[in-house]
N, C-alpha and C positions, 0 to 999 in steps of 0.2 A: 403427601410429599410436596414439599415445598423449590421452587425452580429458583435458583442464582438469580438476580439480576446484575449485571453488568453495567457500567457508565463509561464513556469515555474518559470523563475525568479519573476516571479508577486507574485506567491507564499508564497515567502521568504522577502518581503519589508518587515521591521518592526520586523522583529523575532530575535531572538539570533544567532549569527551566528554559533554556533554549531548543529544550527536547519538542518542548509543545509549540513552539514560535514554527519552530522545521514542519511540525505537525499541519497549523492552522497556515501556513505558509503553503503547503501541499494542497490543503481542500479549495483553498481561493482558486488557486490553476485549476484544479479539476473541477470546479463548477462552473467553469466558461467552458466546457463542454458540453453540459447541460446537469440533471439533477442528478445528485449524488448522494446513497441511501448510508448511514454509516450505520453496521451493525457488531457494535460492542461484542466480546465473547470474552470467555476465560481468560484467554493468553494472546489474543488478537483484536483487532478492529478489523471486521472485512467491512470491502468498499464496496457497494453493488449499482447495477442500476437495475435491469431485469434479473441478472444473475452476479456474482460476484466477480471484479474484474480485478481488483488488488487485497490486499491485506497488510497491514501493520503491526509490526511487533514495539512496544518502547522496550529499551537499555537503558542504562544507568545516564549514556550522553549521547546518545545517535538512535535512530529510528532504523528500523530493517524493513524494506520496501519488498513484498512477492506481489510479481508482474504475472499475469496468466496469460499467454502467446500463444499462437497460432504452429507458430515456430520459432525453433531458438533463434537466444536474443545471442549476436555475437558481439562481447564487448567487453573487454579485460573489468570492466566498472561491474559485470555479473561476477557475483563471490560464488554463488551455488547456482542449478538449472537441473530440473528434472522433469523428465519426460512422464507424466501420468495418465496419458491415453493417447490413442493415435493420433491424435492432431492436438492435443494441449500439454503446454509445457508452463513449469511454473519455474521464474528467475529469480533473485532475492539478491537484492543491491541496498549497499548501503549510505544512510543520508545522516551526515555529520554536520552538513553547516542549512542554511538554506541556496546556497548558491551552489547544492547538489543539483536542485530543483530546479536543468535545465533545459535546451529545448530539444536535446537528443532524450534523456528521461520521461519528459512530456510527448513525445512522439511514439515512443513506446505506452505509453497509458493511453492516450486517443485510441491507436490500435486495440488494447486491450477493452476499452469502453466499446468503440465500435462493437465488438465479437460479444460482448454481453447484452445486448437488444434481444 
């Protein structure tokens, strides 16, 4: 039985090409935090370092960002937020331009990165 591989670029067929610019826009910021693993899947890109700290969906023109937290994220910018164990909660915010890609956004993923060590 043979296993799928997955690409990032697989990701991105068919999308707006500003999909990917928000995309490569996003990994620049998160590698000044330090090393950031991307692992392609079926329907997502998770981000991990030790463990997975975000996730990526592409759309037809916007990226959908899930944050993994400590605790909810309170911010009318969270579309969805669910509670999947006692202390992690997954948020899911969406990125339309790159200049979603800000420093409230990033402050929330440092947090998230920090909890994945």
């Amino acid at each position: 039985m043979t296993v799928a591989q997955y690409s990032v670029a697989d990701h991105f067929q068919g999308k707006d090409p500003h999909v990917r610019l928000i995309y490569d826009h996003l990994l620049v910021q998160l590698r000044e935090l330090g090393s950031i693993d991307e692992q392609p899947k079926k329907t997502s890109i998770h981000l991990a370092r030790a463990v997975g700290f975000a996730g990526v969906q592409t759309r037809k023109s916007y990226l959908l960002l899930n944050i993994r937290s400590a605790q909810p994220i309170e911010s009318p910018r969270v579309l969805k937020a669910e509670q999947v164990s006692k202390n992690r909660y997954h948020q899911e915010v969406k990125l339309a331009t790159v200049n979603d890609i800000d420093d409230e956004l990033l402050a929330w993923l440092r947090a998230a990165y920090e909890l994945s060590a």
